[in-house]
C-alpha positions as CSV (number, residue, x, y, z in Angstrom):
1,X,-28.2,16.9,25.2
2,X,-25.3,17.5,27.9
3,X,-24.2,20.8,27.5
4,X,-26.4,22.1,24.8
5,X,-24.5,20.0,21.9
6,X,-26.3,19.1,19.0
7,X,-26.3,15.6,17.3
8,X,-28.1,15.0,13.8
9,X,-27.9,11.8,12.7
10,X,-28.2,10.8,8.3
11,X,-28.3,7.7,6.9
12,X,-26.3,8.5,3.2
13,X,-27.1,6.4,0.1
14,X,-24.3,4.1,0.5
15,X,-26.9,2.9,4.1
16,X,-23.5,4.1,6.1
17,X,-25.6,6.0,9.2
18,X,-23.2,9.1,9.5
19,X,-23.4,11.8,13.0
20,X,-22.5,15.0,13.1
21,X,-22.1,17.2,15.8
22,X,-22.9,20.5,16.7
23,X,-21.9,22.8,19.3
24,X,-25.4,23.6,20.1
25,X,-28.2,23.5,17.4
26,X,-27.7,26.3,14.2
27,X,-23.9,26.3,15.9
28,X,-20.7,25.3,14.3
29,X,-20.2,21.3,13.6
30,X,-17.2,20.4,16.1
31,X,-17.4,16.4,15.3
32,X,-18.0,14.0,12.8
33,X,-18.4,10.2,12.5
34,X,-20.0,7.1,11.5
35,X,-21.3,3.6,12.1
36,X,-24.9,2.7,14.0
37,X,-23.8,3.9,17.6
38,X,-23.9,7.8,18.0
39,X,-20.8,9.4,19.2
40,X,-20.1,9.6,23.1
41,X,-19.6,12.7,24.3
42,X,-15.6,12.4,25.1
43,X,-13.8,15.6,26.9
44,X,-12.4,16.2,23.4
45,X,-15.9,17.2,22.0
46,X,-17.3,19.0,25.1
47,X,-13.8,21.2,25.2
48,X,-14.1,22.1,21.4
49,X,-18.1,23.1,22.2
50,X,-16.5,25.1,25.2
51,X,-14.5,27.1,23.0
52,X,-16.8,27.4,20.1
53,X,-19.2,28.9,22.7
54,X,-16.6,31.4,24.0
55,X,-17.2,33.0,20.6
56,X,-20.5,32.6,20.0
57,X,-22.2,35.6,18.4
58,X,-24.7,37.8,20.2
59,X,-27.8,35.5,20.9
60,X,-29.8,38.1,20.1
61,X,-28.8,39.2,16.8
62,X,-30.7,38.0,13.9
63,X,-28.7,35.2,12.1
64,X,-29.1,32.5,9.4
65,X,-30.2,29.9,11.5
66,X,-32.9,32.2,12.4
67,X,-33.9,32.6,8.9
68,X,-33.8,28.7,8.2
69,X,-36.5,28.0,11.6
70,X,-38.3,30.6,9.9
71,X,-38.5,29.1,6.2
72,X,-38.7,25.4,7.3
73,X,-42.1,26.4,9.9
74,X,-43.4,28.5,7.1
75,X,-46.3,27.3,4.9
76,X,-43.7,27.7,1.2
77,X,-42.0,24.8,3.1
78,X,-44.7,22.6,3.8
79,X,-45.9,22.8,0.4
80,X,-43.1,21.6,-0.9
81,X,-43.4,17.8,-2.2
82,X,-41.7,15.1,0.3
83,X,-38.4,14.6,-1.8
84,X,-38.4,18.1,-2.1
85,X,-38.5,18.9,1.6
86,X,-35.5,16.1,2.5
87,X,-33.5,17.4,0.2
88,X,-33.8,20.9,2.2
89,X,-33.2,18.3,5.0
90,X,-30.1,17.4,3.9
91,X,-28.5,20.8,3.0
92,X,-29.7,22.8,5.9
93,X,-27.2,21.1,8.6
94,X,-24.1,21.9,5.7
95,X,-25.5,25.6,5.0
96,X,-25.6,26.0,9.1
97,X,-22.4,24.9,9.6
98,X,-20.4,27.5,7.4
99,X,-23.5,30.3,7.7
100,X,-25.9,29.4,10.5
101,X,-24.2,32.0,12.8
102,X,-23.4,34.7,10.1
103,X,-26.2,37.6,10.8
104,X,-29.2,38.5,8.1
105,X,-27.3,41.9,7.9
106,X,-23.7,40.9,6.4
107,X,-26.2,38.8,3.5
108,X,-27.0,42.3,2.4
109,X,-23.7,43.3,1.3
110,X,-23.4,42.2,-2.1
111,X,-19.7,40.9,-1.4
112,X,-21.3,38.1,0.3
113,X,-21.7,36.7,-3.0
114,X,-17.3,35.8,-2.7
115,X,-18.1,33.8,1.2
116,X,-20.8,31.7,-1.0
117,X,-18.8,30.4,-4.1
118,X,-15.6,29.4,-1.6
119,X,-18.2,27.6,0.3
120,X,-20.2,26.4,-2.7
121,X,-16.1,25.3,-4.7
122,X,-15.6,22.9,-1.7
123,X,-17.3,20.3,-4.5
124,X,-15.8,21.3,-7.2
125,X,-15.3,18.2,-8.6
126,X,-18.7,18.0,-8.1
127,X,-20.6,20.0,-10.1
128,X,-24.5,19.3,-9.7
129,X,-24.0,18.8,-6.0
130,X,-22.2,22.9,-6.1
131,X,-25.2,23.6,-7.8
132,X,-27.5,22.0,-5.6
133,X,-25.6,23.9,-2.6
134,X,-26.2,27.3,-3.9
135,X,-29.9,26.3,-5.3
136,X,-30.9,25.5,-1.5
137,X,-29.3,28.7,0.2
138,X,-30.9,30.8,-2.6
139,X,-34.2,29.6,-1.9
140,X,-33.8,30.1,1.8
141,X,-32.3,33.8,1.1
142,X,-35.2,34.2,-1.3
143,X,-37.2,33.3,1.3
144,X,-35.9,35.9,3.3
145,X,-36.1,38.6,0.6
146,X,-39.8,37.6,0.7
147,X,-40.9,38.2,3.9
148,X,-38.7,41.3,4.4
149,X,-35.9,40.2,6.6
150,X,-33.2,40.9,3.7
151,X,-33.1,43.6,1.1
152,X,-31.3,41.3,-1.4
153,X,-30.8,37.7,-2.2
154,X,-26.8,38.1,-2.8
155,X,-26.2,34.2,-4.1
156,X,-28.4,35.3,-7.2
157,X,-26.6,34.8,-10.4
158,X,-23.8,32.8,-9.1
159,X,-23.0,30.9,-12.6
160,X,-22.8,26.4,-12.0
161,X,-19.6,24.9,-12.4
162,X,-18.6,23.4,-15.4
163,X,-20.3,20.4,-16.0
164,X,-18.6,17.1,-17.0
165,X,-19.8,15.8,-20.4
166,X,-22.3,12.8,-19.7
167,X,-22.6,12.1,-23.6
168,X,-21.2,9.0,-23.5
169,X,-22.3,7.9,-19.8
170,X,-24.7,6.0,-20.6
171,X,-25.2,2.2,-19.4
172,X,-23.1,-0.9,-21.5
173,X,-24.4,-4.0,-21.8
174,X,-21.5,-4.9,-19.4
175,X,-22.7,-2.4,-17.2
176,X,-26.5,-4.0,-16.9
177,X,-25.5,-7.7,-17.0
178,X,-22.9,-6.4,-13.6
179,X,-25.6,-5.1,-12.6
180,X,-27.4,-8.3,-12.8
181,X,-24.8,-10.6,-11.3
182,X,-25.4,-9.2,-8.1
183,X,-28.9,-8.0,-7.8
184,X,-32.4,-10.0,-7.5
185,X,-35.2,-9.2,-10.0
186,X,-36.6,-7.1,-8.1
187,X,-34.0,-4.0,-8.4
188,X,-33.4,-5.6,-11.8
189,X,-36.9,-4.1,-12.6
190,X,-35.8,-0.5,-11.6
191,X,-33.2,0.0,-14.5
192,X,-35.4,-2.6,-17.4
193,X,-38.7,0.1,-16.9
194,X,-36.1,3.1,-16.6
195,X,-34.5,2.1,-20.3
196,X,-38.0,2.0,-21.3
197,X,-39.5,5.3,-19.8
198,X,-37.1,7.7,-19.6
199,X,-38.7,9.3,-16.6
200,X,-37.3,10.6,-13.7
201,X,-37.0,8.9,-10.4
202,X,-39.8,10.4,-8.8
203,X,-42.1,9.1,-11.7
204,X,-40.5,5.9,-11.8
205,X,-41.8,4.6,-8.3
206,X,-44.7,6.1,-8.2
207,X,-46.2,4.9,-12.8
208,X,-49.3,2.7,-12.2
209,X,-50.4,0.0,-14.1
210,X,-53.3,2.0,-14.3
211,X,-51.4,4.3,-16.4
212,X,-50.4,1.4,-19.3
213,X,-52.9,1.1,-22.2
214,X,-52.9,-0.5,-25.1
215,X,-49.9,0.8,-27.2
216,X,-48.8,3.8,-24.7
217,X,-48.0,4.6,-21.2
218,X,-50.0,7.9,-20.0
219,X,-48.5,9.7,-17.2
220,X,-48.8,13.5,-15.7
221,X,-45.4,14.1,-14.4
222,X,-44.6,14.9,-10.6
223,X,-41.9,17.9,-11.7
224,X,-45.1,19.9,-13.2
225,X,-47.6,19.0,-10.1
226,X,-49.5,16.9,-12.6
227,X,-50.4,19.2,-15.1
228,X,-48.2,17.8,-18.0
229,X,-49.1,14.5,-19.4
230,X,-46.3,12.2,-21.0
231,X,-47.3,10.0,-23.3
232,X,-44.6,7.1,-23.9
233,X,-44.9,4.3,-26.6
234,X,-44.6,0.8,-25.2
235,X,-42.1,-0.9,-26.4
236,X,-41.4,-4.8,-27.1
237,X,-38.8,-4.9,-24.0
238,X,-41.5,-3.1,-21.9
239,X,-44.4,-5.8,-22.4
240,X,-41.4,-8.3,-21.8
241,X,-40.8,-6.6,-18.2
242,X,-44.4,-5.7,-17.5
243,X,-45.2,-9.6,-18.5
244,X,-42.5,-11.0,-16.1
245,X,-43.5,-8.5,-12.8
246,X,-47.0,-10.2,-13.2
247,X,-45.7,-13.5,-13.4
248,X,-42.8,-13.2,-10.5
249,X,-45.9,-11.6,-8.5
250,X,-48.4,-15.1,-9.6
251,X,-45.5,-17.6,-8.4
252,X,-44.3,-15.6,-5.3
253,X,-47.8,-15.9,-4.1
254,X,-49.0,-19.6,-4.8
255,X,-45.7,-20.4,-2.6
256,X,-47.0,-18.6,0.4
257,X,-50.3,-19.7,2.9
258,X,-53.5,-17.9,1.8
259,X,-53.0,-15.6,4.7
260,X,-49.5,-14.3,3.5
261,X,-50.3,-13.3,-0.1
262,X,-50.9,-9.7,-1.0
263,X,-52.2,-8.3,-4.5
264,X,-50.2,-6.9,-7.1
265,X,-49.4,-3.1,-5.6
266,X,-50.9,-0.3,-7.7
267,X,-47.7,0.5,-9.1
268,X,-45.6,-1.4,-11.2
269,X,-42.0,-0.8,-9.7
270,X,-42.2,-2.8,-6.1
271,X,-39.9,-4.4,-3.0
272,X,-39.3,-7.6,-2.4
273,X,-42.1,-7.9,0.0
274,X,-44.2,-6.4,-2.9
275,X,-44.8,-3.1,-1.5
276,X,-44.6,0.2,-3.6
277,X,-41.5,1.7,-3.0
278,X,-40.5,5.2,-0.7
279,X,-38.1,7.6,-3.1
280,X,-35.6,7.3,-0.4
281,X,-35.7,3.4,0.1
282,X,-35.4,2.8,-3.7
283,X,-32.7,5.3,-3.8
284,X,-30.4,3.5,-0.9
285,X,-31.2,0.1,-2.1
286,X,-29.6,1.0,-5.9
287,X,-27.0,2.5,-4.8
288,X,-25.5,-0.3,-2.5
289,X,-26.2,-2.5,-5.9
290,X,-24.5,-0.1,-7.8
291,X,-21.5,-0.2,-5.1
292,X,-21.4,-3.9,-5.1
293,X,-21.2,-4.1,-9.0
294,X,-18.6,-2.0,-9.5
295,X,-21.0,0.9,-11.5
296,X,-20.0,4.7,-11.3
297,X,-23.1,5.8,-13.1
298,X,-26.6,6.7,-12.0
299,X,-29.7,5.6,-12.7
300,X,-31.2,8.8,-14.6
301,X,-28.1,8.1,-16.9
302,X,-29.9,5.3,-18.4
303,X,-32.1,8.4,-19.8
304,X,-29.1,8.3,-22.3
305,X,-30.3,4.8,-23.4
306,X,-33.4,6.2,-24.2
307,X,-33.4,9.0,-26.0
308,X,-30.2,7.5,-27.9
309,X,-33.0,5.2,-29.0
310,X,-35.6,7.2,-29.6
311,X,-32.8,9.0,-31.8
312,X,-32.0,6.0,-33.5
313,X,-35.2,5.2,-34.6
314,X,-35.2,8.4,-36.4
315,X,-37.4,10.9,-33.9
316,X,-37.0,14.9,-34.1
317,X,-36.8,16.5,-31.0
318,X,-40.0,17.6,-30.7
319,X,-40.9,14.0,-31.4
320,X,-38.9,13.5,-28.1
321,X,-40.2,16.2,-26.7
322,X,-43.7,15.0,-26.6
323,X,-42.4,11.6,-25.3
324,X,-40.8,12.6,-22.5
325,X,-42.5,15.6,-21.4
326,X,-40.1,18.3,-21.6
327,X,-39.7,22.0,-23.8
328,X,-38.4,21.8,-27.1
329,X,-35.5,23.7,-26.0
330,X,-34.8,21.1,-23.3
331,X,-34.9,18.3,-24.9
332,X,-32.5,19.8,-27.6
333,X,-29.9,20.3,-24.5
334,X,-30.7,16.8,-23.3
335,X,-30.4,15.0,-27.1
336,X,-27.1,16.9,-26.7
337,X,-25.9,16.0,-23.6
338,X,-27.1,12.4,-23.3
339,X,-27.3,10.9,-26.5
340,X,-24.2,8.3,-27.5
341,X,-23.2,9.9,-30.8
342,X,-21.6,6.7,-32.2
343,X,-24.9,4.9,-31.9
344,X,-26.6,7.3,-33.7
345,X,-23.8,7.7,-36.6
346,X,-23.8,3.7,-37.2
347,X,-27.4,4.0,-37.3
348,X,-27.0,6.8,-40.0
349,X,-24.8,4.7,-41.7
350,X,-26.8,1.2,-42.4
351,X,-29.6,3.7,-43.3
352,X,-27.4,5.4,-46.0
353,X,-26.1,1.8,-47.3
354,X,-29.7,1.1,-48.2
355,X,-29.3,4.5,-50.8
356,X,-28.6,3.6,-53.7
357,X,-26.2,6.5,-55.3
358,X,-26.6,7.6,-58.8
359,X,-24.6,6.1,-61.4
C-alpha cells in the first residue's frame, strides 16, 4: 500500500461494504467510506497520513497495537470459537484507532481507567455495544496482564451503561406477519424455530434434526463448549415448522434434474440453496429483512416470546431454567427482563375466573 497506509475493508449487517483507512497499520484511522469500490488514494488522504506520521510515537516503544499482534497470534486466541474470534475482528480496528499507539506503560496508571469510559460513552445510546467495547479491550489488557507485559488490567470494573428495558420488546403479531410480507420461507424459518427454542443464535444454526426426539429437542449448548444439555419440549407450532421444512425440501427437489437435488442438510435451519447456514451469513441476510420490514428489534428478542410462554403456561423458573439452559439466578434476570407482563397478568386472570370465591 502506497505510502505505508492501511485499508481494512468490513462488510456491516446491513451488507453495506464499509473501508476504513489507516495511516499505516495499528496507526490512527484518517478516512472513512463506503460502497463496493475501495477508496482511491486522493492527495487529501496521503497529506493527512503525512501529518499523522510527523507525530508518530517512537517505533520502538512498546504500544497497544503491539499488545493486540501479540494476543491475536497467541494460542488464547485461536482457541477461541469462530464467532468469537470475528467479533475480536471487528473491535480490534476501533480499539487501535483511539489506543493502538498509546504505550503498555500509560495502561498501568490506574487513571487510564477515565481515557477508556470517554472512549467506551461514544455509544452511549448504545449500551450492550459500550459493553461489548470495554469487554474486548479488557480481554486484550488481560491478556497482557497474563503474559507479564502490564502490571494491571485498568478497564477492570468499569460498571455497563444503563440498559434500556427490553420487557416489552418482544415480537407482535404485526411484527412477524411484516416480517413475512417481505421475506421467502426460508428466513421465515429463522424466527418460527427461534419462538419455539429460545436458543441463541449460535445454537440456532447449527440444532440438528438429529437432536429432535419424540416429545423433546436435546441440545448441548455452544456458550458452555457442550457440556450443558438443554432439553426443550416440542411444541404444536414446532412439529408445524419441522413438518413444512421437510415438505418445502420434498417439492424443491422433485422440480429440479436428478443431478441438481441435494439431501435434507443435517441441520434444520438452511439457505435457499439448502445449505446449513454460516453465523455471519444468517446474521446479514436477517438484518436486510428486518430493514426492509420496517422492524427495530432483534432476533434474540423473540426469546421474550418464549419464556413469556413458558410463563404463561404456568412454569417456575427453575422450570425455565432447565428448558433453556441457564442458572437459576439467570433465568430470574431474564423472566425479568424479557417477559411481557401484560400477557402474563391476563393469563392470571382467566385462571382466577375459573375460582370460584366463597360465598
Amino acid at each position: 500500500m502506497a505510502s505505508g497506509i492501511h485499508i481494512v475493508s468490513k462488510r456491516l449487517a446491513s451488507g453495506v461494504l464499509s473501508h476504513y483507512v489507516y495511516a499505516w497499520r495499528g496507526g490512527p484511522q484518517i478516512h472513512r467510506s463506503q460502497g463496493e469500490r475501495k477508496p482511491k488514494l486522493t492527495a487529501t488522504i496521503q497529506d493527512a497520513a503525512a501529518e499523522a506520521r510527523r507525530s508518530r510515537p517512537d517505533p520502538d516503544a512498546v504500544c497497544i497495537r503491539h499488545l493486540i499482534d501479540k494476543f491475536v497470534g497467541s494460542g488464547d486466541f485461536l482457541r477461541l470459537k469462530k464467532v468469537t474470534q470475528n467479533s475480536y475482528r471487528m473491535w480490534i480496528p476501533r480499539i487501535e484507532e483511539r489506543f493502538g499507539n498509546v504505550p503498555l506503560a500509560v495502561f498501568d496508571d490506574p487513571r487510564m481507567k477515565i481515557e477508556i469510559v470517554d472512549w467506551r460513552d461514544q455509544w452511549a445510546a448504545q449500551p450492550k455495544k459500550a459493553y461489548g467495547a470495554v469487554r474486548h479491550l479488557s480481554r486484550i489488557l488481560t491478556f497482557g496482564v497474563d503474559k507479564f507485559m502490564l502490571g494491571i488490567n485498568c478497564s477492570a470494573r468499569i460498571p455497563m451503561l444503563y440498559e434500556v428495558d427490553r420487557s416489552f420488546i418482544v415480537w407482535t403479531k404485526d411484527d412477524i406477519d411484516a416480517f413475512r410480507k417481505v421475506t421467502k420461507e426460508y428466513l421465515q424459518d429463522i424466527i418460527d424455530l427461534e419462538s419455539c427454542t429460545g436458543l441463541r443464535r449460535t445454537d440456532l444454526v447449527a440444532l440438528t434434526w438429529e437432536s429432535v426426539g419424540d416429545h423433546t429437542i436435546s441440545w448441548r449448548t455452544s456458550k458452555s463448549n457442550g457440556k450443558r444439555l438443554v432439553i426443550i419440549p416440542i411444541l404444536k407450532e414446532t412439529r408445524t415448522l419441522l413438518a413444512r421444512i421437510k415438505a418445502r425440501h420434498a417439492s424443491d427437489m422433485l422440480r429440479k434434474s436428478a443431478s441438481d437435488r441435494v439431501p435434507l442438510p443435517p441441520t434444520i435451519l438452511a439457505t435457499q440453496n439448502w445449505r446449513p447456514w454460516a453465523v455471519e451469513g444468517l446474521s446479514t441476510m436477517f438484518s436486510r429483512a428486518q430493514i426492509e420490514a420496517g422492524i427495530d428489534k432483534h432476533l434474540h428478542d423473540l426469546r421474550g416470546n418464549f419464556v413469556t410462554r413458558l410463563a404463561v403456561a404456568g412454569l417456575t423458573s427453575h422450570e425455565v431454567a432447565n428448558i433453556v439452559g441457564w442458572s437459576f439466578k439467570d433465568v430470574e434476570e431474564m423472566m425479568r427482563t424479557y417477559i411481557n407482563r401484560d400477557a402474563i397478568a391476563k393469563a392470571q386472570a382467566i385462571r382466577l375466573e375459573k375460582v370460584a370465591i366463597a360465598e
